[in-house]
N, C-alpha and C positions, 0 to 999 in steps of 0.2 A: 514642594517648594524648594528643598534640598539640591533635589536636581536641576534645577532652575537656575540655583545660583551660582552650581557648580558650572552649565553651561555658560553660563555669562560671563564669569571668570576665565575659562579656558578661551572665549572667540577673542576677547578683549586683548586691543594691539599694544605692544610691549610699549611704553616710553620711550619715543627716538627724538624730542623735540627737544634741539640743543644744539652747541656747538663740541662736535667731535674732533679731537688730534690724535695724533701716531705718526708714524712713519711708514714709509712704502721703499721697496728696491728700488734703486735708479743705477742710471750706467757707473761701468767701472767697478762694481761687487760695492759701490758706497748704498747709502739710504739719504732719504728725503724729508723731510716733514710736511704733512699733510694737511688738513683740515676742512672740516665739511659744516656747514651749517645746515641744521634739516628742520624743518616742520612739518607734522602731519595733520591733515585735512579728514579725520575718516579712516579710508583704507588707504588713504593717497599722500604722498609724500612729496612734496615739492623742497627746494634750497638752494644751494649752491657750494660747487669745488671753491673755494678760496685759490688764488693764483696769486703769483708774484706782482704781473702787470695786471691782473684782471681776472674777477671772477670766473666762474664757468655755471650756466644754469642746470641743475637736476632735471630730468624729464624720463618722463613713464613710469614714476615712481608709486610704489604699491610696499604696501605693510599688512602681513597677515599674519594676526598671535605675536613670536615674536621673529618670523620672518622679514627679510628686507630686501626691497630689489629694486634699482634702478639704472639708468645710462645718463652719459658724461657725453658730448660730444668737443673734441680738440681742432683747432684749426691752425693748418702750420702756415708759421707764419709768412716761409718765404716763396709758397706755391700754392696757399690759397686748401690745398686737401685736409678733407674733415676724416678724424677718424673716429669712431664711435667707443665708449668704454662700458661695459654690464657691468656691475655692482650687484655682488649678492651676497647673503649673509644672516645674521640673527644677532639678538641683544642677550646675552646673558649674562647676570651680575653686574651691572652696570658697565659692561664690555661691549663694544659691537666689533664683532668681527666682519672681516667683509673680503669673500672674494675680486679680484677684476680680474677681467678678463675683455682681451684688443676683440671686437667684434667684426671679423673678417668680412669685406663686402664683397658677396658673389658666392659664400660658402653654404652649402645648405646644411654641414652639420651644426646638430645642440650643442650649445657651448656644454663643456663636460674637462674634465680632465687632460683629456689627450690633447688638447690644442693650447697651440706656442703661445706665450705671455702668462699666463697666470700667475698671479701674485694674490698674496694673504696680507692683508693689514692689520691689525689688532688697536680700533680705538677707545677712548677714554671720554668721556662726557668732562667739558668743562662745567664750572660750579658754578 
């Protein structure tokens, strides 16, 4: 029974359902403020980036224990090109950290360290 409840414990997905803020790098060596509203479904994570003019919808999102992954897609505004964003990361202590990373189109490698853009955000669950 013991171990039963130990595994339940352990598959069971971290609390991400909330609105999230921080700050992200932006041009010029300044920072930004951020925020994401998430809810989870399951294993699935659906929300949205908050925007100045306009949200942005989460998609492909997925939550396991207290891992977190999803994509952002950006449309500019003055030629129409989408660029896609990967979101990764985990909850701990009421922290969610989260990688991004530009998801290069036409690139077959794993997003990983060695590729341009990546930024670390570190948010905060609003109350």
């Amino acid at each position: 029974m013991m171990g039963l409840l130990l595994f339940a414990v352990s598959t069971h997905a971290a609390d991400v359902d909330g609105i999230w803020v921080g700050q992200q790098p932006a041009r010029n060596a300044e920072v930004e403020d951020v925020a994401f509203h998430l809810k989870s479904n399951g294993n699935s994570i659906t929300g949205k980036l908050f925007g100045d003019e306009f949200d942005l919808p989460i998609t492909e999102g997925s939550i396991s224990g207290d891992q977190v992954r999803f994509m952002v897609t950006t449309t500019n505004y003055y030629n129409g090109t989408k660029t896609q964003f990967l979101y990764t990361g985990s909850i701990k202590g009421g922290v969610l950290e989260l990688v991004r990373e530009r998801v290069q189109s036409g690139d077959s490698r794993p997003p990983g360290k060695n590729l341009p853009g990546r930024q670390t955000l570190i948010l905060k669950r609003l109350n």
